[in-house]
C-alpha positions as CSV (number, residue, x, y, z in Angstrom):
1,X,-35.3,-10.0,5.4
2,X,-33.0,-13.3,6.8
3,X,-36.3,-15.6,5.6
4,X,-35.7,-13.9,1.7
5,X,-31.7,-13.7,2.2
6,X,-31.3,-17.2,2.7
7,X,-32.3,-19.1,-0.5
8,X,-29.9,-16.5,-2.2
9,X,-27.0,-17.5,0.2
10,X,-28.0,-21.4,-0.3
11,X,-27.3,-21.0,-4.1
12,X,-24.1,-18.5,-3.4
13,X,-22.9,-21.4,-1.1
14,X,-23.3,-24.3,-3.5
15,X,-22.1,-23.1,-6.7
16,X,-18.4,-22.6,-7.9
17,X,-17.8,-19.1,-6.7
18,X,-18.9,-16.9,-4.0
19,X,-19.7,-13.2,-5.2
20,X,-17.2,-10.4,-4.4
21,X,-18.1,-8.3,-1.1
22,X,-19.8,-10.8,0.9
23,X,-22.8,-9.7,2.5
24,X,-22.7,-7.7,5.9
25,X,-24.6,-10.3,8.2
26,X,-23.0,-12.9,6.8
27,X,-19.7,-14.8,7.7
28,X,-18.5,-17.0,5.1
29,X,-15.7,-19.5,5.9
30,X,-13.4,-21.1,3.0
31,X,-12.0,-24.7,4.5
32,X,-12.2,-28.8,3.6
33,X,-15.0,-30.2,4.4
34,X,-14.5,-33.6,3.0
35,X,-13.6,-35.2,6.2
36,X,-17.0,-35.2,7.3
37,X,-19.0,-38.5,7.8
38,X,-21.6,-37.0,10.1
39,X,-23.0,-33.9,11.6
40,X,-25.1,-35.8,14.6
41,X,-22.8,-34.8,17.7
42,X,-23.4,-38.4,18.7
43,X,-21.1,-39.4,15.5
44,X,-19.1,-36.4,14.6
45,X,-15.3,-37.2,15.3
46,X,-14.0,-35.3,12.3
47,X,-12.1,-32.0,12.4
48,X,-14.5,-29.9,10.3
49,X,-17.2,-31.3,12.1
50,X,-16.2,-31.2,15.5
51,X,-15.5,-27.4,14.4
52,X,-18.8,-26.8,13.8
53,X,-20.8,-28.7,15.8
54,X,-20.4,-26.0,18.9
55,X,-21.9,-23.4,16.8
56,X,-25.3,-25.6,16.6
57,X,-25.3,-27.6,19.7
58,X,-24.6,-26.8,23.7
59,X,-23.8,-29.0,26.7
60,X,-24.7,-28.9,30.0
61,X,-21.0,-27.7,30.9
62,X,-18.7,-26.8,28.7
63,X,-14.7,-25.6,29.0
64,X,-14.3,-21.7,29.4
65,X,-13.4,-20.1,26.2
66,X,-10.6,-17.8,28.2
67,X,-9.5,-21.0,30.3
68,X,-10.2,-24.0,29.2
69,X,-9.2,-26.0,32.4
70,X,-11.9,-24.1,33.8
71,X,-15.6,-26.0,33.3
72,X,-18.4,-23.5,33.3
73,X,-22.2,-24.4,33.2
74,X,-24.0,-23.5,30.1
75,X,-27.7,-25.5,29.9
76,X,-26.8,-26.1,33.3
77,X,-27.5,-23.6,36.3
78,X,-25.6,-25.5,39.0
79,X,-24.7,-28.9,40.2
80,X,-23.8,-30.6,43.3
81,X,-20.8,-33.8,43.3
82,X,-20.6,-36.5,45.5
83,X,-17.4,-38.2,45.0
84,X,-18.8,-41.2,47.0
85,X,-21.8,-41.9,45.3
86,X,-20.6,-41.3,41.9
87,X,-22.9,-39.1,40.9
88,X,-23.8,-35.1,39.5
89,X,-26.9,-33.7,40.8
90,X,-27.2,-31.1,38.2
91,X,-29.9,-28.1,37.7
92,X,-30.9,-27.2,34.3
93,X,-31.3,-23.7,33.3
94,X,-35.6,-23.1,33.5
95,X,-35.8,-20.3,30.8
96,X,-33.4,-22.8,28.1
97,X,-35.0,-23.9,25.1
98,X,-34.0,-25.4,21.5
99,X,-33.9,-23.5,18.0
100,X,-37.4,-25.4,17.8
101,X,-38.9,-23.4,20.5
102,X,-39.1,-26.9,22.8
103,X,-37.7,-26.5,26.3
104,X,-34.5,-28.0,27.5
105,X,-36.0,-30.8,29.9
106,X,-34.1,-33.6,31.5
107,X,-36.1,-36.2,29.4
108,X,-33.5,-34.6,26.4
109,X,-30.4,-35.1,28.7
110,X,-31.2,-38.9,29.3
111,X,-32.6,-39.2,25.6
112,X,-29.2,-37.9,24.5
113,X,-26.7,-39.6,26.6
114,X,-28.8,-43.3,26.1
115,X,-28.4,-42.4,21.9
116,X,-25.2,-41.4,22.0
117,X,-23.9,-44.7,24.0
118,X,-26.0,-47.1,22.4
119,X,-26.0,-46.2,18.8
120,X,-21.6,-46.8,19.9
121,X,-20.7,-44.5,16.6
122,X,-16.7,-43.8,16.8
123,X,-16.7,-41.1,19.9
124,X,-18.7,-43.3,21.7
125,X,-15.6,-44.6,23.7
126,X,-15.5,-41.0,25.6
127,X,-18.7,-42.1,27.5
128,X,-17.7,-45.7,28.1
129,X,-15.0,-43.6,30.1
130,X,-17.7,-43.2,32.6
131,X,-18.9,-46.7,32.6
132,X,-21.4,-46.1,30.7
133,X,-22.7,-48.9,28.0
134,X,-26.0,-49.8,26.2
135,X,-26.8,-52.3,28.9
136,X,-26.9,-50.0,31.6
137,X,-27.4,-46.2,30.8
138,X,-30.9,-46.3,31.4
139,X,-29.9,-46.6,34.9
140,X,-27.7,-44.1,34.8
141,X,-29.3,-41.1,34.0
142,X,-32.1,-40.3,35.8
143,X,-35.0,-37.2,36.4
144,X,-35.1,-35.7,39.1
145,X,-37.8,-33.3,38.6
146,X,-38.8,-30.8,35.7
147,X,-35.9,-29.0,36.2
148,X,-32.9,-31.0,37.6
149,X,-31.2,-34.7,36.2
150,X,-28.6,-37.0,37.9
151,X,-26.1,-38.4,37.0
152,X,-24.2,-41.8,38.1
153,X,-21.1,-43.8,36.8
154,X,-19.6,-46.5,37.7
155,X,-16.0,-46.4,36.5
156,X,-13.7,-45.1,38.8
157,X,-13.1,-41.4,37.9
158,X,-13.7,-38.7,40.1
159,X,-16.7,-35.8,39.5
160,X,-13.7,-33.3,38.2
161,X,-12.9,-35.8,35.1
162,X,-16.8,-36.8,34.9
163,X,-17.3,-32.8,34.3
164,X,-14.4,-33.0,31.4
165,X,-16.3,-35.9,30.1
166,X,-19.6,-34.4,29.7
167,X,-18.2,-31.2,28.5
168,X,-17.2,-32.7,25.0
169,X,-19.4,-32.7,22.0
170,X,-20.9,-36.5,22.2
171,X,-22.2,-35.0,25.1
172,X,-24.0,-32.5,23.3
173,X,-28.1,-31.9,24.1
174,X,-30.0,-32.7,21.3
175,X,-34.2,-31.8,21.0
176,X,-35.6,-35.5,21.6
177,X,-39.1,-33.8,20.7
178,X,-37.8,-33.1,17.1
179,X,-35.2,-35.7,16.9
180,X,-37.9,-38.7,18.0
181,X,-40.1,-37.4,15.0
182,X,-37.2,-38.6,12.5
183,X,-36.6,-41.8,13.5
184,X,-36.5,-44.8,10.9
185,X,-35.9,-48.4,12.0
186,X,-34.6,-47.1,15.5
187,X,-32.1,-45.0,14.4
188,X,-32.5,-42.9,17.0
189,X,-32.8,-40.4,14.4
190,X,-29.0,-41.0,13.3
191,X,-29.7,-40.5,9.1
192,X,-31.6,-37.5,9.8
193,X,-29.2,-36.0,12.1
194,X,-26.4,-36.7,9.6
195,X,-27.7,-33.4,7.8
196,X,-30.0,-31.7,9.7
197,X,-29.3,-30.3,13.6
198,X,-31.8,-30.1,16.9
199,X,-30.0,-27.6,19.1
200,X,-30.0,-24.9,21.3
201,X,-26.7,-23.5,20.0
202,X,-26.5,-20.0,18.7
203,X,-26.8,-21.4,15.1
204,X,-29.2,-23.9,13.8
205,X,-28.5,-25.9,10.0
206,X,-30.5,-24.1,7.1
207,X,-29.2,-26.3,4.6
208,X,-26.2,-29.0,4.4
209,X,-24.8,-30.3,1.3
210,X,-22.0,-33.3,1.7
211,X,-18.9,-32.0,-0.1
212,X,-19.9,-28.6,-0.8
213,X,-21.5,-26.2,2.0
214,X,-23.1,-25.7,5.8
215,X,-24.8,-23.0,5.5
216,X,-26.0,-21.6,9.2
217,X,-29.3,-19.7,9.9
218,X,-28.9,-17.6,13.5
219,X,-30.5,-18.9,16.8
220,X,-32.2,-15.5,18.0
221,X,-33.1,-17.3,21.1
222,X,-30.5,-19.3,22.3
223,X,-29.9,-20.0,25.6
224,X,-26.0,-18.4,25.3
225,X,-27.6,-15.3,23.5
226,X,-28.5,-14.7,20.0
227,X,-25.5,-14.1,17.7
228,X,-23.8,-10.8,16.0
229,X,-24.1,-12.3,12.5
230,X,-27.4,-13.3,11.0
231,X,-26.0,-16.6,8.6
232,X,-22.6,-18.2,8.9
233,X,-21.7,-20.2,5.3
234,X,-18.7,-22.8,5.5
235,X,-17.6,-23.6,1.7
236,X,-16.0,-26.7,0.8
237,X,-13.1,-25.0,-0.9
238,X,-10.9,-28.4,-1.0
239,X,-7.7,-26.6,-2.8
240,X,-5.3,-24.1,-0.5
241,X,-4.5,-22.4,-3.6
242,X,-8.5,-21.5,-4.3
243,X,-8.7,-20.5,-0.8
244,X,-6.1,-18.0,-0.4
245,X,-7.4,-16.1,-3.7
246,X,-10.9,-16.4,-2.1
247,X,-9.3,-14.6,0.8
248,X,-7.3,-12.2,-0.8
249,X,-10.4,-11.0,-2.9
250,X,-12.5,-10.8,-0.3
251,X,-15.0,-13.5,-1.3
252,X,-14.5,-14.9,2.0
253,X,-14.2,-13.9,5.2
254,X,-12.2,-16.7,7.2
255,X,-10.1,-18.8,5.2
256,X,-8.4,-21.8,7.0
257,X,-5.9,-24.6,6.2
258,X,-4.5,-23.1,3.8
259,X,-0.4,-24.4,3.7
260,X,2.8,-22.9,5.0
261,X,3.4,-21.4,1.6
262,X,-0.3,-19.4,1.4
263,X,0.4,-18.3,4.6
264,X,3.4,-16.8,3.7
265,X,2.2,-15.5,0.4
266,X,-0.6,-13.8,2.5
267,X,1.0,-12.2,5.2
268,X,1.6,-8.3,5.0
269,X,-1.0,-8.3,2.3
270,X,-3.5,-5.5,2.7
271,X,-7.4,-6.2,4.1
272,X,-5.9,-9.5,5.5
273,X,-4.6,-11.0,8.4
274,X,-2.9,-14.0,9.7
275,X,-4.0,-15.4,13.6
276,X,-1.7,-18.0,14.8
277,X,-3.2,-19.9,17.6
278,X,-1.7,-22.1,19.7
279,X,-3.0,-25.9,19.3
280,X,-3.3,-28.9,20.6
281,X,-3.1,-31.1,17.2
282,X,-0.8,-33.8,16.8
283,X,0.3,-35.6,13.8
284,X,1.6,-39.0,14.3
285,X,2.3,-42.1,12.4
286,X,0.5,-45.2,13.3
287,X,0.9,-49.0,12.8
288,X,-1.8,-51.5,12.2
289,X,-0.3,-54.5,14.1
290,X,-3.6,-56.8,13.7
291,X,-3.5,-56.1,9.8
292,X,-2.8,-59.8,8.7
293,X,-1.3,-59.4,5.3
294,X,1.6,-57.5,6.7
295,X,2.5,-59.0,9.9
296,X,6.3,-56.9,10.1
297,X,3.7,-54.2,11.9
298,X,3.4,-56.1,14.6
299,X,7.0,-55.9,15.0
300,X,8.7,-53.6,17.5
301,X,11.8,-53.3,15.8
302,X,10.0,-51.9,12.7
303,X,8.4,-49.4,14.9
304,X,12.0,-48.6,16.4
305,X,13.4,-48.7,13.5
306,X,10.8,-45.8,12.1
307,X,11.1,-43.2,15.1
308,X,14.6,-42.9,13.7
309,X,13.8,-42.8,9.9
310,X,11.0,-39.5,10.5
311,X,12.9,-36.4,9.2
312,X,11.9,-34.5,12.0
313,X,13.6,-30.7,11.0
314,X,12.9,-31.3,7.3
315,X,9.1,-31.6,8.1
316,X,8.1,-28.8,11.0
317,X,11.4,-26.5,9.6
318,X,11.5,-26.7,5.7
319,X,8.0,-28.5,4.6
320,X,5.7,-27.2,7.2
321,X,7.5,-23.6,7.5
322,X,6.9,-23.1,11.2
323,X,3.6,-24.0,11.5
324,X,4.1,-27.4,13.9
325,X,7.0,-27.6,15.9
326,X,9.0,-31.2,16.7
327,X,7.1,-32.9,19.6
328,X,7.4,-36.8,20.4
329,X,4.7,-38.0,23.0
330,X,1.0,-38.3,23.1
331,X,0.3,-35.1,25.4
332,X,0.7,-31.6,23.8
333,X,2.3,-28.8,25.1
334,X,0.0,-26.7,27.1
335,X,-2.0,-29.5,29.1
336,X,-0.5,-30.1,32.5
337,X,2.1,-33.2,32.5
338,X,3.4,-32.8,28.9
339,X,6.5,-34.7,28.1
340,X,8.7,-32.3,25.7
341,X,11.5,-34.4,25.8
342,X,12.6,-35.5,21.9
343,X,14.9,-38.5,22.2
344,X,14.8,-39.5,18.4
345,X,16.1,-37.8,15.2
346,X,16.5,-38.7,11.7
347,X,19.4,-41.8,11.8
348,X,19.3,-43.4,8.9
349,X,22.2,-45.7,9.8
350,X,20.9,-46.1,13.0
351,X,17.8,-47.2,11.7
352,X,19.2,-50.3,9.4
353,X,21.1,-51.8,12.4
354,X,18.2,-52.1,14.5
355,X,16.2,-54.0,11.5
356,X,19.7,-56.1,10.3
357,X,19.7,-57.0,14.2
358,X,16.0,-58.0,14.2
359,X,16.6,-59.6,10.7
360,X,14.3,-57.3,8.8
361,X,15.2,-57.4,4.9
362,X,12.9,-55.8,2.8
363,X,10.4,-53.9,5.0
364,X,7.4,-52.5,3.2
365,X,4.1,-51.1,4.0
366,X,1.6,-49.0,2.6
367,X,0.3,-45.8,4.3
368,X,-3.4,-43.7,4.1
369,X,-3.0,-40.5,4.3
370,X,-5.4,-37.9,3.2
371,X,-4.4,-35.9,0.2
372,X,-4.2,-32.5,1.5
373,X,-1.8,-30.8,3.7
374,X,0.2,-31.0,6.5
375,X,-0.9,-35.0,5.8
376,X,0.5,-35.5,2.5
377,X,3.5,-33.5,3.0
378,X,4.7,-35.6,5.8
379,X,3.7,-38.9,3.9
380,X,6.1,-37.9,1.0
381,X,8.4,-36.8,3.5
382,X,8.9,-40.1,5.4
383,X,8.8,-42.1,1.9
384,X,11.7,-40.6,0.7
385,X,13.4,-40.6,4.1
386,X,12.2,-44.1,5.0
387,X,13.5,-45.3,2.0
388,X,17.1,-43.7,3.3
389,X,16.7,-47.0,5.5
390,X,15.9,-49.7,3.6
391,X,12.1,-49.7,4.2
392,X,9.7,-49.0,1.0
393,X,6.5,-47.2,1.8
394,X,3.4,-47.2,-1.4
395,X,1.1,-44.1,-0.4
396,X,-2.4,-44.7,-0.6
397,X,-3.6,-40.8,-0.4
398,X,-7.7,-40.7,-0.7
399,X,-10.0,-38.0,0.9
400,X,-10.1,-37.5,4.4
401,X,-13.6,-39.4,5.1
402,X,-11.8,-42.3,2.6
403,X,-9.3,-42.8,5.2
404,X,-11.1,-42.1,8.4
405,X,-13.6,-45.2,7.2
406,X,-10.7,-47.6,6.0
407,X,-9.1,-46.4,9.6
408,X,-12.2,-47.2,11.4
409,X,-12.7,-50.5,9.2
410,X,-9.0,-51.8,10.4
411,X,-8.3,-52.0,6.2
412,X,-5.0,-49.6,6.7
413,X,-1.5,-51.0,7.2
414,X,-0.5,-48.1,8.4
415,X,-1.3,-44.2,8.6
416,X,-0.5,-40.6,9.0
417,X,-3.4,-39.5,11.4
418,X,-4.3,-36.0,13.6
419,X,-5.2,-36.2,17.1
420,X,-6.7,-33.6,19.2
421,X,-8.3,-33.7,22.9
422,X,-11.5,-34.6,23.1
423,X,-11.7,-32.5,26.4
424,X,-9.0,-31.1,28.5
425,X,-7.2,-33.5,30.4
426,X,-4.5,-35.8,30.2
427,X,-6.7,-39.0,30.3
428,X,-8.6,-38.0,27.0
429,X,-5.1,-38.8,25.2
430,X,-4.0,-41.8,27.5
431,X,-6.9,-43.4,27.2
432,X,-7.3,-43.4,23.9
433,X,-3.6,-44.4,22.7
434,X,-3.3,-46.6,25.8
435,X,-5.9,-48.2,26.5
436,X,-7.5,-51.0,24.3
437,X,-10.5,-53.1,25.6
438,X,-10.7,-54.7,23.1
439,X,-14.5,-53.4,22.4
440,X,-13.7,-49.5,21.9
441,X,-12.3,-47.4,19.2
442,X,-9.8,-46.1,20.9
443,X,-6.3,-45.5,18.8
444,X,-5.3,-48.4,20.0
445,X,-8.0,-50.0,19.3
446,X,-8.1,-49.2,15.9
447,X,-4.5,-50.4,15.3
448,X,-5.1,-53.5,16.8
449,X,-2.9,-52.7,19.4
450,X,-3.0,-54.0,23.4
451,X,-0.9,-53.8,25.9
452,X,-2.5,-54.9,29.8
453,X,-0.3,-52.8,31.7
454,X,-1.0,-49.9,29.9
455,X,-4.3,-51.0,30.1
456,X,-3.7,-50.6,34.0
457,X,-2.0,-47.8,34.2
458,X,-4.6,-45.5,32.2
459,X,-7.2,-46.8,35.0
460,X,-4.5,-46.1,37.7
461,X,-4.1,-42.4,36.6
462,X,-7.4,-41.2,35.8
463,X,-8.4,-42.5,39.6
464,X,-5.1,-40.9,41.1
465,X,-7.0,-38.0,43.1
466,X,-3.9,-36.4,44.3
467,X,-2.7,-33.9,41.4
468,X,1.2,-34.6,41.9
469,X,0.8,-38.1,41.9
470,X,-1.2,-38.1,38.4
471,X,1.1,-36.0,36.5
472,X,3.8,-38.7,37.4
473,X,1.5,-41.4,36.2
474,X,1.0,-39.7,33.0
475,X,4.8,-38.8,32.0
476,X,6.1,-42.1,32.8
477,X,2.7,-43.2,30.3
478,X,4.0,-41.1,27.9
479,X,7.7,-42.5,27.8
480,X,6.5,-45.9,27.7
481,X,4.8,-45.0,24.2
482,X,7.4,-43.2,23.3
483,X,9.4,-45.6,23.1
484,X,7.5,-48.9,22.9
485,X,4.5,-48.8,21.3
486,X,3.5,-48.6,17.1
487,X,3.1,-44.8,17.3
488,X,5.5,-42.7,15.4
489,X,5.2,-39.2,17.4
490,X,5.9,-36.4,14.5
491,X,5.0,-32.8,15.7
492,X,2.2,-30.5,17.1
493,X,0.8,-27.6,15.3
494,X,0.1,-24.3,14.8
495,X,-3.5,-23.4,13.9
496,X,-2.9,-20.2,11.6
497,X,-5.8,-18.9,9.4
498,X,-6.8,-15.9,7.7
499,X,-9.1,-13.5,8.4
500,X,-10.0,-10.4,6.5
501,X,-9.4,-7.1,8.8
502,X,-12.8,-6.3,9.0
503,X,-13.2,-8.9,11.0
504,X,-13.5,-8.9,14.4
505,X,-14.4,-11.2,17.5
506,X,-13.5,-14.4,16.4
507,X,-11.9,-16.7,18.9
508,X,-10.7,-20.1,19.1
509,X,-8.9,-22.5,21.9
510,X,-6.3,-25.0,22.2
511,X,-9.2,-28.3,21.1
512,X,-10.6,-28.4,17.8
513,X,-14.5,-28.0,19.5
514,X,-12.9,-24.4,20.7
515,X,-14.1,-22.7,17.8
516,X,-16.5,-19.8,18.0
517,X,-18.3,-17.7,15.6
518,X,-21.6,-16.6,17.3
519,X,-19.0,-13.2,18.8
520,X,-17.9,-12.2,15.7
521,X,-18.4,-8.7,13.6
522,X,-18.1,-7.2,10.5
């Protein structure tokens, strides 16, 4: 029945409309996907696909879905730490195997660590964490026996942020059987991956079309037990408007993203409902200071100058209706350590004396932002209220894969971006708008931006092993940024999305990879 159900749903899921009443075994999810540049866990950095890679690939640990400071083993059975040594000692789970039918060995552990840090694709920098680099992964990660891998670093972290590490989605398991079959030019199977998925997750990819749909088929024999619903479809639905009547008419199950004022529209409605969930997203404003045809970015007094010029209550209060709330440093609310101080508020006057005392006369810059909400609404937000202090700003709004490659390419000026963990702790935040090689693509990194007692400090912290002492580290990190650095702190969100009421079981957590379908019931 799913083999003859499936072509239907492939054609339902690429054309304009999905027919009233969707079918009972199958969810079907309205959202963007147009951030997406990649579905090969190795690459995916994007929201949507971060959101979906969980549902087709595992890891060997991964955070617990009730508490996410809790790491619990998944293709893992057990493992042993040695703090001196370095190193994991983990035992693999005999009975796991991939949607293929292969088993989960500790040849695909290595094979999918040495990918992921040598192809160095944007999340790359999580792993280099650990120490780990082309040159010297192979030495890294080594069998064992049939059933059990080990695992060394050399950076100095201890095992508890190694587990956090290899609990986020680069360091998902991939089939090195099936992948190694769809190599070109030692790719590592990269191109191939881009579309197509070699998991053990409780969905495997049926069909993916760039811009349009993922359609899911279930995993019957996944190693975290087969799923309620036999086919999961996410549309590309890129207008809120289109969403919420998808919703409202029942033509989709789960619609999300869709705008402070859909939300509202949609609330009390019948055969719908609205989950608000906290999360850890941030939106924040970000200079390019190595972007040579506008060297004021590299200028402290402009980025003093801006924390003062961000309309702060128009944007979380009038524009964004609720759903993000003011919050001005780099860790969210609800991991340990957070700053929830806000020092700045919209000054204008304030503002113009700091650039008339820098002598700063007509300040300019253009800023990417992706042309969908919250991003655009706070881009037209800050150039009206920029403008309030004598600094012009010329929007450059493009889809969200447009910006996220000029981002990535160092072409931006500046930019209204998202952040989210990549696991749960404080060091996944530090060291990515702190800490700046000058090799990684960190934040920093991609603005060009170094500081080398940062630098320090983000290697001080994440060795700290007493838990008082680290928290300090990381607030007085976080007022250091907040006040000197080119990161305009804006606000942390919300995540609200409807669902219709016959829905039931869905859950999702604090990090964008939190997201869950393979529970859910019609």
């Amino acid at each position: 029945m799913v083999k003859k159900l499936l072509p239907l749903l492939v054609l339902s899921a690429l054309t304009a409309n999905v027919h009233a009443a969707t079918p009972p075994d199958t969810l079907i999810v309205a959202q963007g996907l147009d951030d997406i540049v990649s579905l090969d866990p190795a690459e995916a950095n994007e929201l949507s696909s971060i959101q979906t890679v969980p549902s087709i690939y595992q890891r060997l640990v991964q955070p617990d879905r009730d508490n996410p400071e809790k790491v619990t083993p998944v293709l893992a059975e057990s493992w042993q730490a040695d703090p001196a040594a370095k190193t994991l000692t983990i035992k693999l789970k005999s009975d796991a195997k991939f949607a293929s039918g292969n088993p989960v060995r500790p040849e695909d552990i290595i094979f999918s660590y040495t990918r992921a840090v040598t192809l160095n694709k944007s999340p790359a920098f999580i792993l280099n964490v650990l120490g780990w680099q082309a040159d010297n992964i192979a030495s890294q990660v080594k069998k064992v026996d049939d059933h059990t891998v080990q695992l060394h670093w050399t950076a100095d972290v201890s095992p508890a942020v190694a587990l956090n590490i290899i609990s986020t989605p680069i360091a998902s398991i991939v089939d090195e059987k099936l992948v190694s079959a769809n190599v070109k030019d030692g790719d590592f199977g990269n191109a191939w991956l881009k579309m197509h998925s070699a998991g053990s997750g409780a969905y495997k990819m049926r069909v993916y079309q760039p811009h349009q749909a993922i359609v899911l088929a279930a995993n019957p024999g996944s190693p975290a037990g087969a799923p309620k619903l036999a086919n999961v479809i996410i549309k590309n639905v890129p207008d809120p408007a289109s969403r919420r009547l998808l919703i409202q008419q029942g033509d989709a199950d789960i619609a999300r993203d869709l705008g402070a004022d859909n939300i509202n529209a949609l609330s009390g409605k019948p055969g719908v409902k609205v989950i608000s969930i906290p999360s850890a997203e941030q939106n924040y404003l970000a200079f390019n200071t190595a972007n040579s045809a506008n060297p004021l970015l590299n200028n402290p007094a402009l980025w003093e100058a801006s924390r003062w010029l961000v309309d702060y209550e128009g944007i979380t209060k009038d524009l964004l209706k609720g759903q993000y709330f003011i919050h001005q440093s780099f860790l969210p609310v609800g991991f340990p350590g957070a700053l929830e101080t806000q020092p700045f508020k919209f000054d204008p006057a304030k503002a113009k004396a700091i650039l008339e005392k820098a002598g700063i006369k007509d300040a300019h810059f253009t800023l990417d932002v992706e042309n969908k909400p919250p991003f655009i609404t706070i881009a037209q937000s800050m150039q009206a209220s920029f403008a309030q202090g004598g600094i012009k700003i010329d929007l450059l709004p493009a889809a969200g894969s447009q910006v996220y490659a000029r981002v990535r390419a160092h072409q931006h000026q500046a930019a209204i971006r998202m952040w989210l963990p990549d696991y749960f702790d404080a060091h996944s935040n530090a060291s990515s708008f702190a800490w700046n090689d000058g090799k990684s693509s960190t934040v920093a990194g991609l603005n060009g931006w170094k500081n080398p007692e940062l630098n320090k400090a983000t290697l001080a912290a994440v060795a700290e092993p007493d838990p008082a002492k680290r928290l300090d580290l990381y607030k007085k990190m976080q007022e250091e940024l907040q006040h000197n650095s080119p990161y305009v702190f804006v606000d942390q969100g919300k995540t609200q999305i409807v669902v219709r009421d016959n829905v039931k079981g869905y859950q999702q957590g604090l990090n964008a990879d939190m997201v869950w379908y393979d529970r859910i019931t019609k």
